[in-house]
C-alpha positions in Angstrom: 128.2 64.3 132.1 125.5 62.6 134.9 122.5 63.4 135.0 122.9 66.0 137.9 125.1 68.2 135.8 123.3 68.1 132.8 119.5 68.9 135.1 122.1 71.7 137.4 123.3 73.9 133.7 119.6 73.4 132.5 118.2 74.8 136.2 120.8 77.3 135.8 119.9 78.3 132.4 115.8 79.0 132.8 116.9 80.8 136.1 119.0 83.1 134.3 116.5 83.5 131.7 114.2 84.9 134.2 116.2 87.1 135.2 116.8 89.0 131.9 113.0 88.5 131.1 110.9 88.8 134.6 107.9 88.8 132.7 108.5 84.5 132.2 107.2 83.6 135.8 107.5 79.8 135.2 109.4 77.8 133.4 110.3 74.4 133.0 111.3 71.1 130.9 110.3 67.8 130.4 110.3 64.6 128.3 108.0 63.2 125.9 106.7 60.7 128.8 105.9 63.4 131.2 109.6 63.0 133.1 111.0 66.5 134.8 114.3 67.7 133.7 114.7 70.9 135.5 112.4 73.4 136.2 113.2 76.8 137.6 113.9 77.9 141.4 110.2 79.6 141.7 108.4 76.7 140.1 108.0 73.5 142.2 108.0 69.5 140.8 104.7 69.1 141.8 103.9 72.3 139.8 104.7 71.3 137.0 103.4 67.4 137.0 100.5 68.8 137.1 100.2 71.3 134.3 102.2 68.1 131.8 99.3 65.8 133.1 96.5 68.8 132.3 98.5 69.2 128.9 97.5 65.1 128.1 94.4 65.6 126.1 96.0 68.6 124.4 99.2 66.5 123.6 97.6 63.5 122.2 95.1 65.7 119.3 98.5 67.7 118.6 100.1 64.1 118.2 97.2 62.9 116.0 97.3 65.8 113.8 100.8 66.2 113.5 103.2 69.4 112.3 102.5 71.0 115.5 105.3 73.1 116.2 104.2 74.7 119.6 100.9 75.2 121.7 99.7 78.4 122.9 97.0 78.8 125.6 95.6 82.4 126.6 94.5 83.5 129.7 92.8 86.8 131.0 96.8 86.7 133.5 98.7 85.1 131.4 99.6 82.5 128.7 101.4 79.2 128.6 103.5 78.5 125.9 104.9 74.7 124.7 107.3 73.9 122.5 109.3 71.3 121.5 113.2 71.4 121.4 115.0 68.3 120.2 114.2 65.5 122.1 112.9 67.4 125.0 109.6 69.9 125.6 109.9 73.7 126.8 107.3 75.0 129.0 106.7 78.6 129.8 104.3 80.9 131.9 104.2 84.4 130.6 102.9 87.5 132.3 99.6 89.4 130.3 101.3 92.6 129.3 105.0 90.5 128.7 106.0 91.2 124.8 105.7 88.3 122.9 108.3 89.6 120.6 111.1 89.8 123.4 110.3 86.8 125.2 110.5 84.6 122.0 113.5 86.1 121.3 115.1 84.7 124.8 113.5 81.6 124.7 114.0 80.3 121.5 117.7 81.6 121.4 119.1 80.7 125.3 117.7 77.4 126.6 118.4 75.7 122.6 121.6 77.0 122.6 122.5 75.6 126.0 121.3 72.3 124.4 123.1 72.3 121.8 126.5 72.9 123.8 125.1 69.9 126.3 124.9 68.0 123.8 128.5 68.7 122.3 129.9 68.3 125.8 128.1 64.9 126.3 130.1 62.5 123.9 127.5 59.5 123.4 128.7 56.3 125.0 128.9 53.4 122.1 128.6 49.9 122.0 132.6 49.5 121.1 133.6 51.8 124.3 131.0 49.8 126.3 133.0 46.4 125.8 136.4 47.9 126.2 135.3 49.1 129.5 133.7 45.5 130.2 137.4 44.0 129.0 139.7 44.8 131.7 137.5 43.0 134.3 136.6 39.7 131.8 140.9 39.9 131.7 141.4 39.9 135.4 139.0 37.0 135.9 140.9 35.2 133.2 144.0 35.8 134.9 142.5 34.5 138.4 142.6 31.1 137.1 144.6 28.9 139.3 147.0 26.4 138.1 144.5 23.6 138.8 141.7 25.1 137.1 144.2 25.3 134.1 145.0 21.9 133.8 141.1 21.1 134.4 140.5 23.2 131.0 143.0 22.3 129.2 142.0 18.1 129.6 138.4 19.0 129.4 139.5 21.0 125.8 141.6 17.3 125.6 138.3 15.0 126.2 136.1 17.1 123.2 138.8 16.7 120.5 139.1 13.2 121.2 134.5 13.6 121.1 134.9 14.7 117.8 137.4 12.3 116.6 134.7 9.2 117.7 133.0 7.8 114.1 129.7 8.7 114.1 129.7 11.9 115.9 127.7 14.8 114.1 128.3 18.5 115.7 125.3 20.0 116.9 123.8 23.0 114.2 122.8 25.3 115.6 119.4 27.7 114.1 120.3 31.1 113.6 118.0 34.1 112.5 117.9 35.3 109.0 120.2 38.4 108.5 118.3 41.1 108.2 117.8 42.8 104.5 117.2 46.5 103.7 114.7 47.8 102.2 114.8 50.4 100.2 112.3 54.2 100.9 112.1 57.7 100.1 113.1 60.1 102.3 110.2 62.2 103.8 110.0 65.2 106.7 108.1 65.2 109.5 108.3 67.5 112.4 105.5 68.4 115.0 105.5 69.0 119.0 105.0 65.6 120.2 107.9 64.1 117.0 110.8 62.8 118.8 114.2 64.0 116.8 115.5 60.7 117.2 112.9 58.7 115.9 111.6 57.8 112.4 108.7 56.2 111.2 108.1 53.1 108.5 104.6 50.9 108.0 103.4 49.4 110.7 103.1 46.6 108.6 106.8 46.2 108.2 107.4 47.1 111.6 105.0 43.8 112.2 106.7 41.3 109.6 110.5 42.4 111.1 108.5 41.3 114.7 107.4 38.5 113.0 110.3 37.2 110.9 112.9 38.2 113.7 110.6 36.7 116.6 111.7 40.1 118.3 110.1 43.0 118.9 111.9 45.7 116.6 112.2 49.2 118.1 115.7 50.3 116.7 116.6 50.6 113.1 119.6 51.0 110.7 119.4 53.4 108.1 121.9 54.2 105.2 122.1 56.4 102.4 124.0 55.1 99.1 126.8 57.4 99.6 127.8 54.6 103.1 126.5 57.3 105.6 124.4 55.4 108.4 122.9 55.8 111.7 120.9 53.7 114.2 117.8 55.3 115.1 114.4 54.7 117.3 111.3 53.4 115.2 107.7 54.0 115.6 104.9 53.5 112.5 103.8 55.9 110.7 101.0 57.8 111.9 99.6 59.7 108.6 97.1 57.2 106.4 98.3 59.1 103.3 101.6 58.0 103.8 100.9 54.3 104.2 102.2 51.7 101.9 104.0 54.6 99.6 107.7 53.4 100.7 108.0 56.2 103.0 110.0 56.6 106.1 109.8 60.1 107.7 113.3 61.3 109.1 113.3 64.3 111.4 115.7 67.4 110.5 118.5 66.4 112.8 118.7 62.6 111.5 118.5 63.8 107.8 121.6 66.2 108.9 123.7 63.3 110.1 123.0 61.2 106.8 123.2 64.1 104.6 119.8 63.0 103.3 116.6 65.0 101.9 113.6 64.7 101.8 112.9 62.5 98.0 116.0 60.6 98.4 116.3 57.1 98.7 118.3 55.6 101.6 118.2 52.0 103.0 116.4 50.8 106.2 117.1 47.6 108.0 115.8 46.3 111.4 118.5 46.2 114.3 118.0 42.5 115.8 118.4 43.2 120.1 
């Protein structure tokens, strides 16, 4: 599914929910880096850029404190409400005399539902399916070879054997990186507003030595539980100062449901090399 489908149902969706609760007069989504997804027909782009980018100091003190699950702001009209839904953030404007009751109800129940059938819908394209589609072209070049381009090949192939026959010749070695090793941590929760659910968080320390070691910059991880369950994962460090240098590595919900993993578990966590 492109992009314009997936933005189209999610339009669709916060249009529709307006029109079973007309007391919502605004609604829209966005990213964690301020990108739109969809908004609905009454509330324009530049609308909404400009209440994410009034939102900024708000964001980063609910990012510092962490476990916020959603920020409310009254007004003597109205109120805005933000929360966080997967990877994405769910912004509404909601008349004075609206019942909070009610329009919880259809906003936490329609738009993640609609998500969550997205999401079903949008099989995730992997690295295997990437090079099988990359095959068929490689093959067709292969097959364009002319005859003379053949025989060039196959008497430069000729000239190396008979290179590596000569006394005295040494193949060049060549310096590879260091496979990387897991380490071992205990499984801990973390959730909040601004807490991707695709990203978990290690020492920044460790973060730095993979950087270090790898002479990469290291923002994707392996992790795997001792039952052979794993998953590849975003990394950022660890934000709390009473988790530091405990062996922790906070998992959000939805990657502890693909390991089968809980918090106080162990599981293994290895850097992925780019």
């Amino acid at each position: 599914m492109d992009n314009e489908v997936y933005s189209f149902a999610l339009k669709t969706t916060l249009n529709e929910m307006q029109s079973i609760c007309p007391e919502i007069k605004n609604a829209f989504i966005f990213k964690e880096d301020g990108e739109i997804v969809a908004t609905d027909p009454q509330t324009p782009e530049n609308t909404a850029v400009r209440t994410i980018n009034a939102f900024d100091g708000i964001f980063e003190k609910a990012d510092s404190l962490g476990d916020v699950e959603a920020i409310i702001l009254e007004g003597s009209e109205g109120r805005i409400n933000v929360s966080c839904i997967n990877d994405l953030y769910f912004a509404t404007v909601v008349s004075q005399k609206a019942d909070p009751k009610y329009v919880n109800t259809v906003t936490h129940v329609l738009v993640p539902t609609v998500l969550r059938v997205l999401e079903k819908i949008t099989p995730p394209q992997t690295e295997n399916a990437v090079r099988q589609l990359d095959e068929p072209e490689e093959h067709h070049q292969h097959q364009a070879f002319s005859k003379d381009e053949k025989l060039a090949q196959d008497s430069s192939e000729e000239d190396e054997t008979q290179d590596l026959a000569k006394p005295g010749f040494e193949p060049e070695v060549n310096s590879t990186m260091p496979e990387p090793s897991a380490s071992q941590f205990i499984v801990e929760n973390i959730g909040g507003l601004l807490v991707p659910s695709d990203t978990v968080r290690v020492d920044n320390d460790l973060i730095s030595n993979w950087t270090e070691t790898y002479n990469n910059r290291i923002e994707t991880v392996e992790i795997e539980t001792f039952g052979g369950k794993s998953v590849q994962c975003k990394v950022k460090p660890i934000k709390d100062s009473k988790y530091e240098g405990k062996g922790i590595v906070q998992i959000p919900e939805k990657i502890q449901l693909m390991l089968e993993a809980k918090k106080g578990e162990l599981v293994k966590v290895k850097p992925v090399i780019q």
